[in-house]
C-alpha positions, 0 to 999 in steps of 0.5 A: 507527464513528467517522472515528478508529476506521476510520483505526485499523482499516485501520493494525492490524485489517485490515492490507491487508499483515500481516492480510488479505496483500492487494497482495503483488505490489507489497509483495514488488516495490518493497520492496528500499529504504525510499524505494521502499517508502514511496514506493509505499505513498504512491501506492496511498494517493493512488488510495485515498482519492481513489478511495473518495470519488468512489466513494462518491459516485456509488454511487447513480448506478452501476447494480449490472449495471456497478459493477465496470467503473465502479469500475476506470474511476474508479481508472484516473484516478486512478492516471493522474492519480498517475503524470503527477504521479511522472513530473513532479515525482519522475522518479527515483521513477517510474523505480524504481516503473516498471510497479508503478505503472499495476498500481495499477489492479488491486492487489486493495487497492484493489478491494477497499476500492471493493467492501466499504466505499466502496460501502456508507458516506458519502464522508468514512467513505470517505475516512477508510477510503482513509486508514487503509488506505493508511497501513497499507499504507505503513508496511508496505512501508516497514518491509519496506523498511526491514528490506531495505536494512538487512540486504541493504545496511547502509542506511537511507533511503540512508544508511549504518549499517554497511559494505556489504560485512557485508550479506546479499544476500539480503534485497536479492534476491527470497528477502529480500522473501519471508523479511522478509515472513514474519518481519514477519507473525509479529511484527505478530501476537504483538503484536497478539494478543488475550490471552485 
C-alpha cells in the first residue's frame, strides 16, 4: 500500500472514532467545544506518530515476552514529552484537556496501531499510518466538537453564530456527547457505504 493509501485508510476505512469506535473516553470527555476537540485529536496524533516510529524501529530489539510492556514505555515518553510542551506553551489547553491528556498512554488507539501495524511495517509506513490515523481521530473529535458547541452554545471555535440562550443544553452536557456520536456515526456510514 502506498504512504498516501495508508494516510487515506486511517481518515475513512478505519476511522479509530466512526469505524472501528476506538478512544471513546477522551471522544465522549473532551469534546464539549471544537478547540478541545481538535486540540485533543492533535495530541494523541503527536504520541501516534511519534510513537509508530520509535516503535517500528526497534521492533527487532524488543523480545516478544516484553513487547507490551516496551510499547507503553515508549508511549509514555512521548506523551510526557506532549504534555510538558501543553503545559509550557498552551497553559489553557492543558488545563481544559486535564487528566485526558496523561490517559494518552493507555487510549486503546494508540496501543493498538503499536500492536497491528507498527509492529509488522518500516518506520516511515509507520509514521504515514500515526498520521492518517491520528487525523482521523482529530477531525473526528473536532466535528463532534464542533456539532457540541454549535447545538449546546450557539458557537463555533468560540465564536458566536447565534444567541446562546436558543442552544440545547444538552449537547453541552455528557447525554450531548453520546446523542452527537450516535448521529455523526450513522452519517460517516451512509456516506461511506458501498454501493452494491
Amino acid at each position: 500500500m502506498s504512504k498516501l493509501g495508508i494516510i487515506i485508510n486511517g481518515l475513512i476505512k478505519e476511522n479509530p472514532t466512526f469505524v472501528l469506535l476506538l478512544g471513546m473516553c477522551p471522544t465522549l470527555g473532551t469534546t464539549s467545544s471544537a478547540i478541545n476537540g481538535m486540540s485533543m485529536g492533535l495530541a494523541t496524533m503527536a504520541v501516534l506518530i511519534c510513537s509508530n516510529f520509535v516503535i517500528s524501529c526497534l521492533k527487532n530489539l524488543i523480545p516478544d515476552k516484553v513487547h507490551i510492556p516496551c510499547y507503553i514505555v515508549v508511549i509514555a515518553g512521548f506523551v510526557t514529552v506532549v504534555q510538558l510542551l501543553l503545559k509550557a506553551y498552551a497553559p489553557a489547553v492543558d488545563e481544559k484537556l486535564g487528566l485526558f491528556i496523561p490517559l494518552i498512554v493507555v487510549n486503546c488507539i494508540v496501543l493498538g496501531r503499536a500492536e497491528s501495524f507498527a509492529a509488522k511495517n518500516g518506520p516511515i509506513d509507520s509514521a504515514c499510518d500515526g498520521i492518517g490515523i491520528g487525523l482521523g481521530f482529530t477531525i473526528a473529535l473536532t466535528v463532534i466538537g464542533l456539532c457540541r458547541e454549535l447545538l449546546g452554545a450557539g458557537t463555533a471555535f468560540g465564536f458566536s453564530v447565534y444567541p446562546e440562550s436558543f442552544g440545547a443544553l444538552t449537547f453541552v452536557l455528557a447525554p450531548g456527547a453520546f446523542i452527537t456520536l450516535g448521529f455523526l456515526v450513522a452519517i460517516f456510514n451512509k456516506l461511506t457505504a458501498k454501493k452494491g
